[in-house]
N, C-alpha and C positions, 0 to 999 in steps of 0.2 A: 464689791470691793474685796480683795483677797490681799491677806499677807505672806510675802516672801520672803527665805532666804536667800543666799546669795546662789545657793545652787537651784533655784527655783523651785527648789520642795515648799511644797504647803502648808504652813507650818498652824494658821488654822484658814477655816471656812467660811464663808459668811454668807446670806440667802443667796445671791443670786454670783453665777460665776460670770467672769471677764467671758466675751461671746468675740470669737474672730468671724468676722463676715466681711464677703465681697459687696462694696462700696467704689462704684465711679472704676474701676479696674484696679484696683488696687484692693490687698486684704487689710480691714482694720481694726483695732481691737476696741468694742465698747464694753465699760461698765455702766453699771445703773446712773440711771439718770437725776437719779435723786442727791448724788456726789456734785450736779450743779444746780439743780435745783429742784430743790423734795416736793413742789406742791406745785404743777406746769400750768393748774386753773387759767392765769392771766395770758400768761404767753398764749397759750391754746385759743383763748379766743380774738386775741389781736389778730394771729393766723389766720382763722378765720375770717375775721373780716377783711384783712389782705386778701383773701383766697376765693371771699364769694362776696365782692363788694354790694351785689344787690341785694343779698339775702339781709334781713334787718332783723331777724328771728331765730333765737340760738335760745339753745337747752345746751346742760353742762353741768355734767355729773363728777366729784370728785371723789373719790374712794381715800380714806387717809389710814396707814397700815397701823393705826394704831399706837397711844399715846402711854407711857409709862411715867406714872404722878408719884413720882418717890421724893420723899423730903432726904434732905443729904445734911446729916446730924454731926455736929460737932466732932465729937471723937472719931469718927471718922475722917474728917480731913483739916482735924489739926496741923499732921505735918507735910500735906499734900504741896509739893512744887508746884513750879508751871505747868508741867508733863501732869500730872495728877488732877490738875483742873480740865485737863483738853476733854475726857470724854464727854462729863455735865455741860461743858461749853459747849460741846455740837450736836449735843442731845437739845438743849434751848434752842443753838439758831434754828435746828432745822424744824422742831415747832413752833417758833416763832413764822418761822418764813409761810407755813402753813396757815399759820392764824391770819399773817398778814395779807392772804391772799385771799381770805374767806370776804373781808370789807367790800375791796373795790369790785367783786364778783356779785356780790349782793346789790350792790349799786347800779351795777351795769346791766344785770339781767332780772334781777329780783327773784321769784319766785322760780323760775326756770334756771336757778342753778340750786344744786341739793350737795351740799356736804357731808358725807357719810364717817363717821369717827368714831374710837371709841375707848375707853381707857384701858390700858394692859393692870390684870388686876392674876392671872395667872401666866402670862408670858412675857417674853424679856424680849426689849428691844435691843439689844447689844446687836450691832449686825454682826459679830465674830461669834455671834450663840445661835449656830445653826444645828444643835445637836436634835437627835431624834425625842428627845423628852421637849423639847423647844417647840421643835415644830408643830408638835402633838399640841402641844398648851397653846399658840398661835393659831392653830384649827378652830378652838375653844372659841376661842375671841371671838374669830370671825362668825362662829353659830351666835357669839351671844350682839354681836353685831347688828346679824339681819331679825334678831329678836327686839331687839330694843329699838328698831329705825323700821317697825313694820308700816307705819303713815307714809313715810318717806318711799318705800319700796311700793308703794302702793300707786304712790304719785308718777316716780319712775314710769311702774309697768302701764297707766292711764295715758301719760305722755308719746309712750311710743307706742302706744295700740291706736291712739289719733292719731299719729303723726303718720301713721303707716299707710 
Protein backbone atom coordinates (compact mmCIF):
# COMPACT_ATOMS: atom_id res chain seq x y z
CA UNK A 1 0.00 0.00 0.00
CA UNK A 2 1.55 3.33 -0.87
CA UNK A 3 0.48 6.89 -0.16
CA UNK A 4 -0.20 9.62 -2.89
CA UNK A 5 -0.30 12.94 -3.66
CA UNK A 6 -2.40 14.29 -6.09
CA UNK A 7 0.64 14.57 -8.46
CA UNK A 8 1.35 11.07 -7.80
CA UNK A 9 4.62 11.64 -6.03
CA UNK A 10 5.39 9.31 -3.06
CA UNK A 11 5.11 10.99 -0.48
CA UNK A 12 5.98 7.80 1.69
CA UNK A 13 6.79 3.94 1.12
CA UNK A 14 5.61 1.14 2.49
CA UNK A 15 7.01 -2.90 2.23
CA UNK A 16 5.79 -3.90 -0.75
CA UNK A 17 5.08 -1.50 -3.87
CA UNK A 18 1.52 -1.47 -6.01
CA UNK A 19 2.94 -4.23 -8.97
CA UNK A 20 1.20 -3.60 -12.70
CA UNK A 21 0.92 -6.99 -14.29
CA UNK A 22 -0.72 -8.55 -17.29
CA UNK A 23 -3.90 -10.28 -16.26
CA UNK A 24 -6.61 -11.94 -18.73
CA UNK A 25 -5.30 -9.07 -21.54
CA UNK A 26 -5.54 -6.49 -19.70
CA UNK A 27 -2.84 -4.62 -17.26
CA UNK A 28 -3.78 -4.49 -13.53
CA UNK A 29 -2.69 -3.10 -10.66
CA UNK A 30 -2.20 -5.28 -7.38
CA UNK A 31 -1.36 -4.45 -3.81
CA UNK A 32 -0.70 -6.67 -1.04
CA UNK A 33 -3.03 -9.02 -0.25
CA UNK A 34 -3.10 -8.57 3.19
CA UNK A 35 -5.28 -5.04 2.52
CA UNK A 36 -8.06 -7.96 2.00
CA UNK A 37 -7.07 -10.23 3.84
CA UNK A 38 -3.74 -10.55 6.16
CA UNK A 39 -3.84 -14.36 7.11
CA UNK A 40 -5.36 -16.39 3.57
CA UNK A 41 -4.83 -19.87 5.90
CA UNK A 42 -8.73 -20.54 5.47
CA UNK A 43 -9.42 -19.43 2.13
CA UNK A 44 -6.27 -21.45 0.84
CA UNK A 45 -7.45 -24.49 1.84
CA UNK A 46 -11.03 -24.41 0.93
CA UNK A 47 -9.27 -23.88 -2.60
CA UNK A 48 -7.85 -26.59 -2.25
CA UNK A 49 -10.29 -28.77 -1.62
CA UNK A 50 -12.24 -27.10 -4.60
CA UNK A 51 -9.17 -27.74 -6.51
CA UNK A 52 -8.18 -31.39 -5.54
CA UNK A 53 -11.44 -32.80 -4.30
CA UNK A 54 -9.82 -36.40 -3.93
CA UNK A 55 -6.98 -35.47 -2.09
CA UNK A 56 -8.11 -35.63 1.81
CA UNK A 57 -4.59 -34.67 2.99
CA UNK A 58 -3.24 -31.24 3.25
CA UNK A 59 -0.32 -29.53 5.22
CA UNK A 60 -0.27 -25.77 5.59
CA UNK A 61 2.07 -23.58 6.65
CA UNK A 62 1.35 -20.06 7.64
CA UNK A 63 4.23 -17.44 7.98
CA UNK A 64 2.76 -14.41 10.08
CA UNK A 65 5.09 -11.01 9.34
CA UNK A 66 5.11 -10.43 12.75
CA UNK A 67 3.10 -8.94 15.78
CA UNK A 68 3.94 -5.46 17.60
CA UNK A 69 2.59 -5.85 21.52
CA UNK A 70 2.49 -2.07 22.49
CA UNK A 71 0.25 -0.94 25.21
CA UNK A 72 -1.32 2.60 24.03
CA UNK A 73 -0.99 4.67 27.31
CA UNK A 74 -3.17 7.28 28.29
CA UNK A 75 -1.46 10.44 27.63
CA UNK A 76 -1.03 9.41 24.63
CA UNK A 77 -4.27 9.38 23.14
CA UNK A 78 -6.14 11.53 25.43
CA UNK A 79 -7.00 13.89 22.60
CA UNK A 80 -6.87 11.39 19.81
CA UNK A 81 -10.07 11.82 17.20
CA UNK A 82 -11.56 9.32 14.92
CA UNK A 83 -8.50 9.71 12.54
CA UNK A 84 -6.15 9.03 15.59
CA UNK A 85 -7.78 5.77 16.62
CA UNK A 86 -7.70 4.22 12.72
CA UNK A 87 -4.10 3.13 12.95
CA UNK A 88 -4.50 0.87 16.62
CA UNK A 89 -7.79 -0.16 14.96
CA UNK A 90 -6.17 -1.91 11.85
CA UNK A 91 -3.35 -2.83 13.58
CA UNK A 92 -6.09 -5.16 15.91
CA UNK A 93 -8.35 -6.24 13.06
CA UNK A 94 -5.58 -7.41 10.98
CA UNK A 95 -4.30 -9.48 14.07
CA UNK A 96 -7.21 -10.46 14.97
CA UNK A 97 -8.18 -11.71 11.46
CA UNK A 98 -4.81 -13.72 11.97
CA UNK A 99 -5.68 -15.21 15.27
CA UNK A 100 -9.04 -15.93 13.97
CA UNK A 101 -7.75 -18.02 11.31
CA UNK A 102 -5.35 -20.07 13.45
CA UNK A 103 -8.84 -22.04 15.23
CA UNK A 104 -10.65 -23.42 12.38
CA UNK A 105 -7.09 -24.40 10.72
CA UNK A 106 -6.16 -26.22 13.85
CA UNK A 107 -9.46 -27.87 13.59
CA UNK A 108 -9.51 -28.90 10.12
CA UNK A 109 -6.14 -30.11 9.74
CA UNK A 110 -4.51 -30.34 13.32
CA UNK A 111 -1.20 -30.95 13.45
CA UNK A 112 -0.31 -30.49 9.60
CA UNK A 113 -0.96 -26.93 9.89
CA UNK A 114 2.14 -24.83 11.59
CA UNK A 115 1.75 -21.25 12.48
CA UNK A 116 4.86 -19.39 12.51
CA UNK A 117 4.80 -15.79 14.54
CA UNK A 118 6.49 -13.75 16.36
CA UNK A 119 6.41 -10.65 18.47
CA UNK A 120 8.16 -7.31 17.07
CA UNK A 121 10.11 -6.34 20.11
CA UNK A 122 12.91 -4.31 17.70
CA UNK A 123 10.91 -3.60 14.58
CA UNK A 124 7.87 -1.65 13.74
CA UNK A 125 5.08 -2.73 12.04
CA UNK A 126 3.85 0.64 10.44
CA UNK A 127 3.68 -0.44 6.87
CA UNK A 128 4.64 3.36 5.82
CA UNK A 129 8.05 2.44 8.05
CA UNK A 130 9.81 1.03 5.31
CA UNK A 131 13.09 2.84 6.14
CA UNK A 132 16.54 1.12 5.87
CA UNK A 133 16.96 1.15 9.94
CA UNK A 134 13.36 -0.83 9.62
CA UNK A 135 14.07 -3.10 7.47
CA UNK A 136 17.31 -3.98 9.00
CA UNK A 137 15.51 -4.47 12.55
CA UNK A 138 12.61 -6.69 10.65
CA UNK A 139 15.73 -8.95 9.35
CA UNK A 140 16.32 -9.17 13.24
CA UNK A 141 13.04 -10.72 13.76
CA UNK A 142 12.97 -12.96 11.27
CA UNK A 143 16.56 -14.56 12.47
CA UNK A 144 14.99 -14.40 15.85
CA UNK A 145 11.83 -16.11 14.32
CA UNK A 146 13.46 -19.27 12.91
CA UNK A 147 15.35 -19.46 16.39
CA UNK A 148 12.64 -19.57 18.60
CA UNK A 149 10.18 -21.93 16.13
CA UNK A 150 13.26 -24.47 15.66
CA UNK A 151 10.59 -27.69 16.55
CA UNK A 152 8.40 -26.36 14.16
CA UNK A 153 11.02 -25.93 11.29
CA UNK A 154 12.06 -29.13 12.04
CA UNK A 155 8.54 -30.59 11.68
CA UNK A 156 8.33 -28.47 8.30
CA UNK A 157 11.46 -29.82 6.83
CA UNK A 158 10.34 -33.90 8.04
CA UNK A 159 6.99 -33.21 6.32
CA UNK A 160 8.40 -32.42 3.12
CA UNK A 161 11.32 -34.74 2.94
CA UNK A 162 8.23 -37.59 3.38
CA UNK A 163 6.01 -36.05 1.37
CA UNK A 164 8.60 -35.87 -1.29
Amino acid sequence: MSFFTQGGRHEKDSYFQPALTPIGGATRTLIDGGVFINSPCVSAHVEALRSFPEETDFFALSIGAGELIRPIEYPEVKGWGKAGWLPPLLSCMFDGVSDAADCPMRRLIGEKYIRLQTNLTVGSDDMDNATKGNIENLKVEAKKLIRTHKAEIELIRQFLTDAG
